[in-house]
Backbone as JSON, one array per atom type, in Angstrom:
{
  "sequence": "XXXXXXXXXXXXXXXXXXXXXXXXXXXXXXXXXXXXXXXXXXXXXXXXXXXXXXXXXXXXXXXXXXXXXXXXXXXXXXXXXXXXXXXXXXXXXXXXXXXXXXXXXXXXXXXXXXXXXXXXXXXXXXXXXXXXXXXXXXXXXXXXXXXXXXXXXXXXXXXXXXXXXXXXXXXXXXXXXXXXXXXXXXXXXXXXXXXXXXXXXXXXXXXXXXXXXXXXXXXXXXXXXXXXXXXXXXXXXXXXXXXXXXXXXXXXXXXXXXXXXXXXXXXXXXXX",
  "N": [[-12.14, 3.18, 15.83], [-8.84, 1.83, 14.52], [-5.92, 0.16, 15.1], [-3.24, -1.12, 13.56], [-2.48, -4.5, 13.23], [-1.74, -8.48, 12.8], [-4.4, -9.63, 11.6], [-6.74, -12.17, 12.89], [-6.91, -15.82, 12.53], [-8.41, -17.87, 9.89], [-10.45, -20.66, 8.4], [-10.95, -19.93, 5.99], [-8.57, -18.5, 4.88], [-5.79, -18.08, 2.47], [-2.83, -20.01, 1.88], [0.57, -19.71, 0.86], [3.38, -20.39, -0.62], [6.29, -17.99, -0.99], [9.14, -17.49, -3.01], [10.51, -18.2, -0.85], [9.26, -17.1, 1.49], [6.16, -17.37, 3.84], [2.67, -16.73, 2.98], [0.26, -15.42, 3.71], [-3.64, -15.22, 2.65], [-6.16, -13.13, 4.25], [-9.36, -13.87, 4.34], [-10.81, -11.64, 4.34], [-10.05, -9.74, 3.29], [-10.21, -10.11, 0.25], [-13.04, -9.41, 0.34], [-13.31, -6.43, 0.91], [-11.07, -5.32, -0.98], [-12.73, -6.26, -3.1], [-15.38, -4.27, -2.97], [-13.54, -1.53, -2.74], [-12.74, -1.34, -5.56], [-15.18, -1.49, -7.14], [-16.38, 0.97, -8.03], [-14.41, 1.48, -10.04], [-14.15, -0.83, -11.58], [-16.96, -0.83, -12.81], [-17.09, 1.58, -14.19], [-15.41, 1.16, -15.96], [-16.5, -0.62, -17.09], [-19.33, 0.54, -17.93], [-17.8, 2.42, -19.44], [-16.65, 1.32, -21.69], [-18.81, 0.14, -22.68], [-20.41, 2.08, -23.98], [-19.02, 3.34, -25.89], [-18.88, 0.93, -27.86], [-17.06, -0.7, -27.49], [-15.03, -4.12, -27.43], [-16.1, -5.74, -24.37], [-15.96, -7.75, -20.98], [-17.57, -7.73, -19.26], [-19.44, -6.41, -15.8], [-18.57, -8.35, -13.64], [-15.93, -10.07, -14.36], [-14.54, -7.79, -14.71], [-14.39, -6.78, -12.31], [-12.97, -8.75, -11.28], [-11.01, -9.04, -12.29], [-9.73, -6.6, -10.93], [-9.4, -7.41, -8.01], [-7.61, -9.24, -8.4], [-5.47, -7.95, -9.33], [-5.16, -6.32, -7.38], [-4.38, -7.66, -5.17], [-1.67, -8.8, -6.16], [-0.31, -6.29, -6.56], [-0.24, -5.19, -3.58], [0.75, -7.31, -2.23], [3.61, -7.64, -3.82], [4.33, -5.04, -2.98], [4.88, -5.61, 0.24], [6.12, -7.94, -0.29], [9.06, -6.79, -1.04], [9.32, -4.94, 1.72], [9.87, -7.8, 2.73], [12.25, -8.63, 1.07], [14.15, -6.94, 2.38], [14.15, -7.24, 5.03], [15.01, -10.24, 4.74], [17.56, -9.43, 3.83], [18.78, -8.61, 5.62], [19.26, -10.43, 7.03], [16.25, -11.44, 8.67], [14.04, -13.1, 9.75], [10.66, -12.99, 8.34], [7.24, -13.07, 7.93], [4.21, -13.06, 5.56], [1.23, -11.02, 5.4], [-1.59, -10.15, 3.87], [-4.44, -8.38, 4.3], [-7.83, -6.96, 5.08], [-6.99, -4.25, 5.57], [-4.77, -3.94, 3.74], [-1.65, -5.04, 4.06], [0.67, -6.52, 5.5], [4.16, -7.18, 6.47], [5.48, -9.15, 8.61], [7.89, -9.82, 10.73], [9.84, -12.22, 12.28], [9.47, -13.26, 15.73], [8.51, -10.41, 16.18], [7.39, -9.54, 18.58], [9.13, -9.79, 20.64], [11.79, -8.47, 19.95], [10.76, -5.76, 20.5], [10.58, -5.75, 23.26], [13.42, -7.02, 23.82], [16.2, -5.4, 24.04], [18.67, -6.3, 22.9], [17.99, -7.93, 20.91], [16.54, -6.25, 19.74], [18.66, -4.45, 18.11], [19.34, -5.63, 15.78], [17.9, -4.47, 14.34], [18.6, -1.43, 13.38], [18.37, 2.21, 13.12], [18.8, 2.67, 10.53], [19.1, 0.49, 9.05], [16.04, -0.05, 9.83], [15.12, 2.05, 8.08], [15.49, 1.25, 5.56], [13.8, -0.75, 4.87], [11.94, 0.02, 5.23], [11.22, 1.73, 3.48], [11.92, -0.08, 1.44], [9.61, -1.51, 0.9], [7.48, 1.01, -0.82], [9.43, 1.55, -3.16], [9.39, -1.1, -4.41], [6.77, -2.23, -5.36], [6.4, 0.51, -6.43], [8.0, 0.3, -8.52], [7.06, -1.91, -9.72], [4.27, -0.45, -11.17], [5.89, 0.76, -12.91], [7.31, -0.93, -14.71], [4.91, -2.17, -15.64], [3.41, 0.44, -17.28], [5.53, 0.99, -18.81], [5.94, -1.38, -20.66], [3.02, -1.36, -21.33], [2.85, 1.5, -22.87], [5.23, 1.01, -24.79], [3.87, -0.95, -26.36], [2.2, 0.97, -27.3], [-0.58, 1.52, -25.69], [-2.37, 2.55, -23.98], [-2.13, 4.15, -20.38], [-4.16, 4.39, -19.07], [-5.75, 5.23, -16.41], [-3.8, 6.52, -14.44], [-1.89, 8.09, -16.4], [-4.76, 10.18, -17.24], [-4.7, 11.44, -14.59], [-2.22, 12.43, -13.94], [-2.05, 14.58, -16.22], [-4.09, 16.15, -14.97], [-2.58, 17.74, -13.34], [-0.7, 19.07, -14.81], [1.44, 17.44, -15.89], [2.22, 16.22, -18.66], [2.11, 12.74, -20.22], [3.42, 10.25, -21.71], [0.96, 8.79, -23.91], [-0.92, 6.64, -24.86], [-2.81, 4.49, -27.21], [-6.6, 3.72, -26.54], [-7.18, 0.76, -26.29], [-8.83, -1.98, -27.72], [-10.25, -4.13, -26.61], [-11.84, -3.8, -23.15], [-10.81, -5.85, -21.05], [-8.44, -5.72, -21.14], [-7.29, -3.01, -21.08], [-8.16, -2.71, -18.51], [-6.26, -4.58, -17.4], [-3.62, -3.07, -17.35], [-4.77, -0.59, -16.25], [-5.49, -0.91, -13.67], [-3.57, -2.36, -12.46], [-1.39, -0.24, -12.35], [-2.41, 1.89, -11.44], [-3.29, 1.77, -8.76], [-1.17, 0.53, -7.89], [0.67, 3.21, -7.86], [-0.57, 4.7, -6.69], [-1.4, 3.44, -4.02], [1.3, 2.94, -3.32], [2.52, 6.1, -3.01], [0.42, 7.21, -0.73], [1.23, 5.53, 0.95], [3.59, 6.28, 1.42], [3.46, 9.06, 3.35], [4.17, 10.71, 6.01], [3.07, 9.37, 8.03], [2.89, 7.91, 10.66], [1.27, 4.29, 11.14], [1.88, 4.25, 8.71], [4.65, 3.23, 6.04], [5.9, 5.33, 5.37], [5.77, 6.86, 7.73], [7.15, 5.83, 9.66], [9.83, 5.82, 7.93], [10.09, 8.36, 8.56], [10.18, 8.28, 11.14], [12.71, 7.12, 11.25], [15.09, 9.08, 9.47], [14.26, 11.13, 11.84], [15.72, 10.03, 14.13], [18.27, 9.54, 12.82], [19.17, 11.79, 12.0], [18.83, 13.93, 13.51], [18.73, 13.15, 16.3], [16.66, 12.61, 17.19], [13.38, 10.91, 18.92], [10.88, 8.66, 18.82], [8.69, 10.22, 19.75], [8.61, 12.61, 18.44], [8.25, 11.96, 16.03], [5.8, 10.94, 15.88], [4.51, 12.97, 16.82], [4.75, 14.66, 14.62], [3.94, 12.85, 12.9], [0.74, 13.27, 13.41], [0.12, 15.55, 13.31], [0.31, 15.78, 10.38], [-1.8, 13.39, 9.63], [-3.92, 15.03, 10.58], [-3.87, 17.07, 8.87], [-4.23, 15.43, 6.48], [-6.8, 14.39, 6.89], [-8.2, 16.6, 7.08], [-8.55, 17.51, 4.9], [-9.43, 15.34, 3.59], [-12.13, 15.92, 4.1], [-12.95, 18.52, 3.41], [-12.91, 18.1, 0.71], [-14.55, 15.77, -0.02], [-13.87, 13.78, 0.49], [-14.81, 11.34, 2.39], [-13.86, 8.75, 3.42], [-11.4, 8.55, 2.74], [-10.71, 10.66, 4.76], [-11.6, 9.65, 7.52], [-10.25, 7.76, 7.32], [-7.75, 8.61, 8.05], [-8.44, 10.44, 10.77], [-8.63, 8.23, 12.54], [-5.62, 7.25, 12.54], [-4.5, 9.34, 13.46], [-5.52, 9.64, 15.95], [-4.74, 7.15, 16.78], [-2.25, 8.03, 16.65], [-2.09, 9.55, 19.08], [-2.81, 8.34, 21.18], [-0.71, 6.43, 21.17], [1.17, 8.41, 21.77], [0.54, 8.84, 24.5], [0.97, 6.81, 25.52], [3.81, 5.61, 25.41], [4.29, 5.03, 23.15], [5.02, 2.02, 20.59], [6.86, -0.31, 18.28], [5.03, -1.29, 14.66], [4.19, -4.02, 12.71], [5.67, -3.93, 9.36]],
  "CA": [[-10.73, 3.41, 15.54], [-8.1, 0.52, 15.07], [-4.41, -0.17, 14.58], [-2.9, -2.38, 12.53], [-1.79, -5.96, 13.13], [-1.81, -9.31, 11.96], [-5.69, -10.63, 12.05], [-7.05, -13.44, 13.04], [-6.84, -16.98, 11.31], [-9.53, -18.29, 9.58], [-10.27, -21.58, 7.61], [-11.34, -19.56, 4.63], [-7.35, -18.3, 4.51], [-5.51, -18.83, 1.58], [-2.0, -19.58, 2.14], [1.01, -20.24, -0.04], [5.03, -19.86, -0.1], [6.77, -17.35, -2.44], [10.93, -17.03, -2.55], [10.73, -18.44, 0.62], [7.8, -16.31, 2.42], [4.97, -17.59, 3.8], [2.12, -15.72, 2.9], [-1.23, -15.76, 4.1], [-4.22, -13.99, 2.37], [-6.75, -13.27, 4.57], [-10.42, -13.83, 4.04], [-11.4, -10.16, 4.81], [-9.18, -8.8, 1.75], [-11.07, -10.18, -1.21], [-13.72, -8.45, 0.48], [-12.29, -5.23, 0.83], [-10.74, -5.48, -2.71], [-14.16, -5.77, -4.23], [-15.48, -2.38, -2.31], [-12.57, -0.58, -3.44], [-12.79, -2.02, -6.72], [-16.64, -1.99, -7.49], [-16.32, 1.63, -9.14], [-13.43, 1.21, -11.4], [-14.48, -1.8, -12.71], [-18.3, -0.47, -13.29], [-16.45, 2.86, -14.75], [-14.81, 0.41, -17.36], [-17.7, -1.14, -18.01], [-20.25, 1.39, -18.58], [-17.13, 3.43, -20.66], [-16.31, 0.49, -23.39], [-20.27, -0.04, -23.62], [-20.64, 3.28, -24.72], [-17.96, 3.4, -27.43], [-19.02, -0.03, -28.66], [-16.11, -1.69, -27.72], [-15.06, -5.59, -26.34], [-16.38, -5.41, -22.52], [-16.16, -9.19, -20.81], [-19.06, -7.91, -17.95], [-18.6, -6.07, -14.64], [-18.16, -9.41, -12.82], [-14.89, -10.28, -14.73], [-13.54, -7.08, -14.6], [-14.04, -6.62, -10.86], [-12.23, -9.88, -10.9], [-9.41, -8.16, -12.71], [-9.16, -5.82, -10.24], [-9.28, -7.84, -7.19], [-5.99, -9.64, -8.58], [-4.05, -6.9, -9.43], [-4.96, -5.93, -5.83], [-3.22, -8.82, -4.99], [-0.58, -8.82, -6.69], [0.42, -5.07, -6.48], [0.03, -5.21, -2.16], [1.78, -8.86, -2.16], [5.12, -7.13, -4.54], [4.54, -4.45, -1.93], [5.02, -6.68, 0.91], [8.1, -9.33, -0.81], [9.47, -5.64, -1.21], [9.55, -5.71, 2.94], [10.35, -9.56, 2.97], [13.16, -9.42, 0.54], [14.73, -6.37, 3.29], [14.07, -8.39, 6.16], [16.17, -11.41, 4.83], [18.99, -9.2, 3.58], [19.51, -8.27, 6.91], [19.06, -11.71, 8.17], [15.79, -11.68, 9.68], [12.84, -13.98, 8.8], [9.57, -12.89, 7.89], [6.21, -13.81, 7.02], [3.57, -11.99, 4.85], [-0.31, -11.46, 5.68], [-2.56, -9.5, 3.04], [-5.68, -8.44, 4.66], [-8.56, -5.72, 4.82], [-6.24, -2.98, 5.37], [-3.61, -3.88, 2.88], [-0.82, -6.34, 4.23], [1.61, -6.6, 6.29], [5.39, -8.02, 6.72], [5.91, -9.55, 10.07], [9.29, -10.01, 11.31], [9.39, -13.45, 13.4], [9.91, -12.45, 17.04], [8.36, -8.65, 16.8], [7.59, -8.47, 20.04], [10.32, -9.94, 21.34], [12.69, -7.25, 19.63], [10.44, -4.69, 21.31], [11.1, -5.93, 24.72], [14.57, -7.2, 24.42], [17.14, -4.29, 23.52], [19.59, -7.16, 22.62], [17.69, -8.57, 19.51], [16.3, -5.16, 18.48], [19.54, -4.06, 17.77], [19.49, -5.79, 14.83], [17.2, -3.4, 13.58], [19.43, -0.1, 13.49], [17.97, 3.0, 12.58], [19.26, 2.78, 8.89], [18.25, -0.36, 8.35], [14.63, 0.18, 9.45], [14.78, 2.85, 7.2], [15.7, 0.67, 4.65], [12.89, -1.73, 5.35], [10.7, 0.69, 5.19], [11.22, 2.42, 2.1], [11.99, -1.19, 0.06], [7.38, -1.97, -0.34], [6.86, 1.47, -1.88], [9.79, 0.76, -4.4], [9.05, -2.24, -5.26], [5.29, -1.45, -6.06], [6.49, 1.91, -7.76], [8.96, -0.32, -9.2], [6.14, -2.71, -10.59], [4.0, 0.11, -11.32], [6.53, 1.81, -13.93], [7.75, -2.04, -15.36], [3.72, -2.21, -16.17], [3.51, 1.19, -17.42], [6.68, 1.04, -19.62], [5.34, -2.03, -21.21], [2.1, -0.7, -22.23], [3.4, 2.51, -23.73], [6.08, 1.05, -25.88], [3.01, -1.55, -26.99], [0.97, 1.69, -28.13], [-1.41, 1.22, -25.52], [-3.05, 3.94, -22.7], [-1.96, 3.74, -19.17], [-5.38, 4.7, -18.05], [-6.26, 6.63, -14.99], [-2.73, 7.95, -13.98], [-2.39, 9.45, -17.48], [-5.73, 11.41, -17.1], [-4.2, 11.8, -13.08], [-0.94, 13.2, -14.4], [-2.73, 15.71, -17.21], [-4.34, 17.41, -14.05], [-1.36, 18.5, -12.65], [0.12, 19.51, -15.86], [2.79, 16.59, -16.7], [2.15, 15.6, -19.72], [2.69, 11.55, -19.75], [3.2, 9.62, -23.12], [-0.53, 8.68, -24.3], [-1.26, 5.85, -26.27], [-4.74, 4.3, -27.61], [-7.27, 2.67, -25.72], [-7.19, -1.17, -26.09], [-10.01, -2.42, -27.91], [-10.82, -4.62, -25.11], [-11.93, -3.73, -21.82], [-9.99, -6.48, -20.13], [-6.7, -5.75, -21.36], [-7.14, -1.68, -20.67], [-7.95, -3.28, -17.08], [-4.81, -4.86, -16.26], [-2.89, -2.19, -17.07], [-5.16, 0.61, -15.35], [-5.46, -1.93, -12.39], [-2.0, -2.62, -11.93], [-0.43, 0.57, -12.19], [-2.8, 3.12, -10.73], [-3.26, 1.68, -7.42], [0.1, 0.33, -7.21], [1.27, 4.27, -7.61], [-1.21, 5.63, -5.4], [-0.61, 2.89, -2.69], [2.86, 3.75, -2.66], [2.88, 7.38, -2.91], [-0.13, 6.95, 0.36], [2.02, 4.84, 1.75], [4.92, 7.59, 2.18], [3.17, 10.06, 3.45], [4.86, 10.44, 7.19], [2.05, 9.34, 8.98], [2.67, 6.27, 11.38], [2.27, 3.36, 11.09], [2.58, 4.13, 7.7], [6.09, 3.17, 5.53], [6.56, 6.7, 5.37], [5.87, 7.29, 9.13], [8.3, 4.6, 9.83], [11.02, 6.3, 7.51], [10.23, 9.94, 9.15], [10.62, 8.2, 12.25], [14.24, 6.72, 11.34], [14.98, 10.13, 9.48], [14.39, 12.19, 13.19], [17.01, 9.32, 14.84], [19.44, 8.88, 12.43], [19.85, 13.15, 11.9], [18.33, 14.86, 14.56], [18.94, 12.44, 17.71], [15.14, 12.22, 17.93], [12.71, 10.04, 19.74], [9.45, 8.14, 18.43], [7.93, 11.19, 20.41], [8.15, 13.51, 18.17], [8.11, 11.66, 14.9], [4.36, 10.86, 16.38], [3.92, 14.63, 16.97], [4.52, 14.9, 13.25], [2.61, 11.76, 12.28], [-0.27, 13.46, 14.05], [0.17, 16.84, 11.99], [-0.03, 15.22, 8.81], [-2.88, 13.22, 9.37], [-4.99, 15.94, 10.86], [-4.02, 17.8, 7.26], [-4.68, 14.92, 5.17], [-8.04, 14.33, 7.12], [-9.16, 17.92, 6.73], [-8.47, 17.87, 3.28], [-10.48, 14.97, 3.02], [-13.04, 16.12, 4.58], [-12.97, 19.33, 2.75], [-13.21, 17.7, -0.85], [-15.52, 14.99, -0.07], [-13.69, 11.92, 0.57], [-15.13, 10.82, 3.45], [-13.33, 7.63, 3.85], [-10.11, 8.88, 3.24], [-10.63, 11.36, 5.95], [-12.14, 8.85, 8.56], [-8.89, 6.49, 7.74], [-6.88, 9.45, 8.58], [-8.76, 10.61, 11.84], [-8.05, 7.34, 12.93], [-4.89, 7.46, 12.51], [-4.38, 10.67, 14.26], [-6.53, 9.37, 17.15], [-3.9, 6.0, 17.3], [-0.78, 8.95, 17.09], [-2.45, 10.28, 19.88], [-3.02, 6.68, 22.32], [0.55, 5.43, 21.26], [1.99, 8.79, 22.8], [0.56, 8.91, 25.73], [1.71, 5.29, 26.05], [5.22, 5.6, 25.49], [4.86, 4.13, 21.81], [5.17, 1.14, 20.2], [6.74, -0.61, 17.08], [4.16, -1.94, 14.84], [4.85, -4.47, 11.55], [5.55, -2.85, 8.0]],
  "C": [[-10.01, 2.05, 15.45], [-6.73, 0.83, 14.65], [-4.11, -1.37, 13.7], [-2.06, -3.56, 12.91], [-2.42, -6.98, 12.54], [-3.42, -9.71, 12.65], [-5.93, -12.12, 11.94], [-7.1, -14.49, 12.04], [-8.2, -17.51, 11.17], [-9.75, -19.71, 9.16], [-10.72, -21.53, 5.94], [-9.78, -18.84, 4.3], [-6.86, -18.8, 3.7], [-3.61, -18.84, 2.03], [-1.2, -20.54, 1.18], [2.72, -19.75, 0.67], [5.33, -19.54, -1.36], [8.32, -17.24, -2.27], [11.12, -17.19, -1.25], [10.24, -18.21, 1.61], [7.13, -17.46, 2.51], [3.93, -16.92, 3.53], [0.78, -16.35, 2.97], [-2.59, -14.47, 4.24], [-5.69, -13.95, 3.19], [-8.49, -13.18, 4.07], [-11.32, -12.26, 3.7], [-10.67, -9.17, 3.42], [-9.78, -9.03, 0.62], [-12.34, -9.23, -0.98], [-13.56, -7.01, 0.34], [-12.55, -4.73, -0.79], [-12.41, -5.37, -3.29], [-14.73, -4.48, -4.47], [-14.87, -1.66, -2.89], [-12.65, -0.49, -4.96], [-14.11, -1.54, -7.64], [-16.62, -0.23, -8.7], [-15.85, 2.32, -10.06], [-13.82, 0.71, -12.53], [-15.56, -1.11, -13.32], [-17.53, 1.09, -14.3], [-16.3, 2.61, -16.28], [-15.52, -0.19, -17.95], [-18.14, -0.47, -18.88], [-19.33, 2.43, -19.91], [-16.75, 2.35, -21.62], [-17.79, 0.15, -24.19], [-20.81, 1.04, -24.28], [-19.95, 3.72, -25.57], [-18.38, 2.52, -28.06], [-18.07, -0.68, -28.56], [-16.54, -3.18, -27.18], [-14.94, -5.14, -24.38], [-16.41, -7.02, -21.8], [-17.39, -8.94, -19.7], [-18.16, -6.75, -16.42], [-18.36, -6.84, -13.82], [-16.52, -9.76, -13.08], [-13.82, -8.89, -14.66], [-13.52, -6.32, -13.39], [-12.8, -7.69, -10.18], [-10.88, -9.21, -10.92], [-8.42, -7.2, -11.64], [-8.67, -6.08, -9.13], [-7.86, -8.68, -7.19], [-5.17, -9.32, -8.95], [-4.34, -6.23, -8.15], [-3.73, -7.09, -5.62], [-1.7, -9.02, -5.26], [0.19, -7.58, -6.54], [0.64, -5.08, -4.87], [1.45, -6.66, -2.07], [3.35, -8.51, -2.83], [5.73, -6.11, -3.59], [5.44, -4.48, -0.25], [6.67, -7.85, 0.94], [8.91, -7.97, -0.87], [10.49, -6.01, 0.65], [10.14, -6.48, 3.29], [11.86, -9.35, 2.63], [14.79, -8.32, 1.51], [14.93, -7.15, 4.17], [15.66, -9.28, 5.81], [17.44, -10.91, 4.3], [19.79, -9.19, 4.91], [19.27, -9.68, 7.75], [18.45, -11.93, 8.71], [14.73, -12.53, 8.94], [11.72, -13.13, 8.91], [8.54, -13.08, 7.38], [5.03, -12.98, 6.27], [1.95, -12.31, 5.1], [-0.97, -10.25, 4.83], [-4.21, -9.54, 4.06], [-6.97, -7.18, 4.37], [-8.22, -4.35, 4.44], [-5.11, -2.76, 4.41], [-2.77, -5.22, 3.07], [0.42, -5.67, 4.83], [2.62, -7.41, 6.45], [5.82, -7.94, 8.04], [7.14, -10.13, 10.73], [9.19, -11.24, 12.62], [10.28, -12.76, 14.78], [9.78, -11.05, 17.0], [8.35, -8.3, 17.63], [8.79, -8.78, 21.2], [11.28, -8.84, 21.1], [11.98, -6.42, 20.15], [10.73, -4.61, 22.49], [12.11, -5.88, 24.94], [15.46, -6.27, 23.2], [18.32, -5.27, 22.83], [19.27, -7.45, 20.84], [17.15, -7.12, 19.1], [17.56, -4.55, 17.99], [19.39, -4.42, 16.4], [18.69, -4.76, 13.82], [17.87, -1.97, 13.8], [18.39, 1.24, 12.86], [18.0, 3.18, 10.85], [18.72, 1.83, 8.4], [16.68, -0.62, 8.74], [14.01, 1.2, 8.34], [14.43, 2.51, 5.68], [14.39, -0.19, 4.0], [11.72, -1.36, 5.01], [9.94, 1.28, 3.57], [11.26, 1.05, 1.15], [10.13, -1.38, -0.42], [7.06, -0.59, -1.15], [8.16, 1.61, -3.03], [9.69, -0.03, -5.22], [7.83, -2.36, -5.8], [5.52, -0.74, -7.32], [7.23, 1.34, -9.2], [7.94, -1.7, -10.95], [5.02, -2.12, -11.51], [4.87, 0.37, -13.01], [6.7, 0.32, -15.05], [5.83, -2.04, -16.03], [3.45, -1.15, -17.88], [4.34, 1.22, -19.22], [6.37, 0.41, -20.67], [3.9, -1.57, -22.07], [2.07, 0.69, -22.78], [3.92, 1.91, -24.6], [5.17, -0.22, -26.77], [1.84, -0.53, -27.96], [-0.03, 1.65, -27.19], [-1.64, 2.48, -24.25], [-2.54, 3.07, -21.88], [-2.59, 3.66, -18.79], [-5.06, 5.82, -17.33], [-4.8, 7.35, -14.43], [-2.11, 8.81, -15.09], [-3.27, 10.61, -17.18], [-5.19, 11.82, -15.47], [-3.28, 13.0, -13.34], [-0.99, 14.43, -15.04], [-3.38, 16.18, -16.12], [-3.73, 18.06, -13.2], [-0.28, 19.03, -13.17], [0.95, 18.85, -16.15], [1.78, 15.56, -17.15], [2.47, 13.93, -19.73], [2.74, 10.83, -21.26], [1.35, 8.66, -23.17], [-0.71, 7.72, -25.64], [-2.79, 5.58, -26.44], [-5.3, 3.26, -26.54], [-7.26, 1.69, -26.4], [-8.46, -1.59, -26.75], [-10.86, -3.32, -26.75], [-10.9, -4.47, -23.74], [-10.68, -4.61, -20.53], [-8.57, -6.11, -20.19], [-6.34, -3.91, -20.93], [-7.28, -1.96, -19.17], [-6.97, -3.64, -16.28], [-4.46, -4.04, -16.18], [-3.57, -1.25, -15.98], [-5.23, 0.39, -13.99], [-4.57, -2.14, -11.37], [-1.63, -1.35, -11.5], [-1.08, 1.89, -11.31], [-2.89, 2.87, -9.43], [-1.92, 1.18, -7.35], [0.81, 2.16, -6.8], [0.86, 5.25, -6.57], [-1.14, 5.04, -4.34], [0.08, 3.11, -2.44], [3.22, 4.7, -1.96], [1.71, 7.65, -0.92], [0.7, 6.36, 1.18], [3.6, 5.48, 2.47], [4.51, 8.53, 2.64], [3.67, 9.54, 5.23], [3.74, 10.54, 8.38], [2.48, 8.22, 9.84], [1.46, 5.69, 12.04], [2.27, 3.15, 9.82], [3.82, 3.62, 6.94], [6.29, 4.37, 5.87], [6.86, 7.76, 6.55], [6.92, 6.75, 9.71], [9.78, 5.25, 9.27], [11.41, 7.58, 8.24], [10.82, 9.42, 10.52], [12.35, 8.18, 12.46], [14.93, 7.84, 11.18], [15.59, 11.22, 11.24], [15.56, 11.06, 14.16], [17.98, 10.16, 13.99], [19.95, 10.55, 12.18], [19.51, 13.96, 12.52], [18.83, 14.47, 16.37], [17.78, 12.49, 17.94], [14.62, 10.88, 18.49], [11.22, 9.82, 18.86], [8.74, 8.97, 18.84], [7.93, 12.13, 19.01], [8.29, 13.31, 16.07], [6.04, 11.16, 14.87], [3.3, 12.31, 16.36], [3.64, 14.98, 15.15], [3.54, 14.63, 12.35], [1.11, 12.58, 12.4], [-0.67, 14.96, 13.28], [-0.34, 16.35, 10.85], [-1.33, 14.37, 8.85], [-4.21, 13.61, 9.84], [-5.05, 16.38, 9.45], [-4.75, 17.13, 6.58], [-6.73, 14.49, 5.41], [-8.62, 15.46, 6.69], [-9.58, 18.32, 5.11], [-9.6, 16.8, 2.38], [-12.16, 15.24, 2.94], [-14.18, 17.45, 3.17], [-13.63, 18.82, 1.18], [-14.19, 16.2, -1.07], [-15.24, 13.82, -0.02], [-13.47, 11.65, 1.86], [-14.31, 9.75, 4.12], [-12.17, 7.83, 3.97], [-10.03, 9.68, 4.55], [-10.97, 10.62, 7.28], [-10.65, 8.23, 8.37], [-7.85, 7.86, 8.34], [-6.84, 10.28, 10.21], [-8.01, 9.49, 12.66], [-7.15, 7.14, 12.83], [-4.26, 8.46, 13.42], [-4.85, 10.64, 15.63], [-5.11, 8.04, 17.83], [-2.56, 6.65, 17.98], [-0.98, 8.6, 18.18], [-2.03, 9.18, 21.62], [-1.21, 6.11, 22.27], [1.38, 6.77, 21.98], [1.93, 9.44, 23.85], [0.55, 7.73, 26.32], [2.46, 4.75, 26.19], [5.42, 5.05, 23.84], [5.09, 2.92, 21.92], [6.0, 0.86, 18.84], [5.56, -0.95, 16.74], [5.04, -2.61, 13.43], [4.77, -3.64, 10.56], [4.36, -3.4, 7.14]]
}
């Protein structure tokens, strides 16, 4: 089982500054990214070599994928960041195995001292919360938009969309593999990160918003936005279970297992 915080530093870390972030990508994420990655890319392979189209290899277009990982978590993330500093707080950004995370300087201090968490109000964690899957969805659709009004397929959340009956505008595949890549790269995991990413599980975004949500109109307590959390990712486990996606269902156990430890511990924050 694990929770999520910032991991350890390495000397294989890559780190840079964006609009003022620091951001630091950890070693353990390119890894990751590949895994996740490995049968997209091979997908895109083996389907342009069998039309006869331009294919650049499945090395290059794992590449592809691994930096529109990047780039779609990291927009995710400055999403986070660019909350943070509205409200005046600093923040720094860490991409790793599990995704990435925006760390608010002094987290655990605002957990301890009731003085400085104030600054965090119910509304504006809400806020905070909800800005990474906007800005994703946000990058997502700007992708999207672009390769439609070019004539060109969205890819995989087209054929996604057509199994749930909405229709989506449909253009042509791309003669080249690489260039049907970005797009399908970019926009399908940015939309399915997102939309994963709201689901009111904590320490999800979307657990995080349910949590603010049960304050800000109920008078609730982290207790029973946990109770919820813990609902939903029993469901989404069973469901994985059910239909064969193992991994999703294991990330969701775990999850449901952390509910479980954080409330018979009184809870915790954790970063977005």
């Amino acid at each position: 089982m694990f929770a999520l915080g910032e991991p350890l530093h390495t000397p294989y870390d890559i780190r840079f500054k964006l609009l003022g972030c620091q951001v630091r990508v950890a070693a353990t994420f390119w890894l990751v990214a590949a895994l996740l990655g490995w049968d997209s890319a091979s997908w895109v392979d083996r389907t342009y070599l069998a039309a006869g189209g331009d294919t650049p290899g499945m090395a290059i277009l794992l590449l592809i994928w691994m930096i529109a990982m990047l780039l779609s978590i990291l927009i995710h993330e400055l999403g986070h960041y660019l909350a943070f500093r509205f409200f005046g707080i600093d923040s720094h950004i860490v991409l790793y195995h599990f995704g990435g995370l925006a760390i608010p300087s002094g987290a655990r201090a605002w957990v301890r001292n009731s003085s400085s968490s104030s600054k965090l109000t119910p509304f504006r964690q809400l806020i905070i919360s909800a800005a990474g899957p906007f800005a994703q969805l946000a990058l997502a659709a700007v992708v999207a938009v672009v390769a439609v009004s070019m004539g060109l397929s969205v890819g995989s959340l087209g054929r996604w969309f057509a199994t749930i009956g909405w229709d989506m505008p449909q253009g042509a595949m791309p003669r080249s593999a690489a260039v049907y890549a970005i797009v399908d790269f970019l926009v399908f995991p940015s939309v399915f990160w997102a939309l994963f990413n709201l689901l009111p599980v904590l320490p999800l975004d979307g657990g995080k918003i349910a949590e603010e949500l049960i304050r800000l109109c109920f008078g609730g307590t982290q207790r029973e936005a946990l109770v919820l959390s813990m609902i939903v990712a029993a469901a989404v486990a069973l469901w994985g279970f059910r239909t064969g996606n193992v991994f999703l269902a294991i990330f969701f156990v775990s999850f449901a297992f952390n509910n479980y430890e954080m409330l018979q511990s009184g809870g915790m924050r954790r970063p977005w």
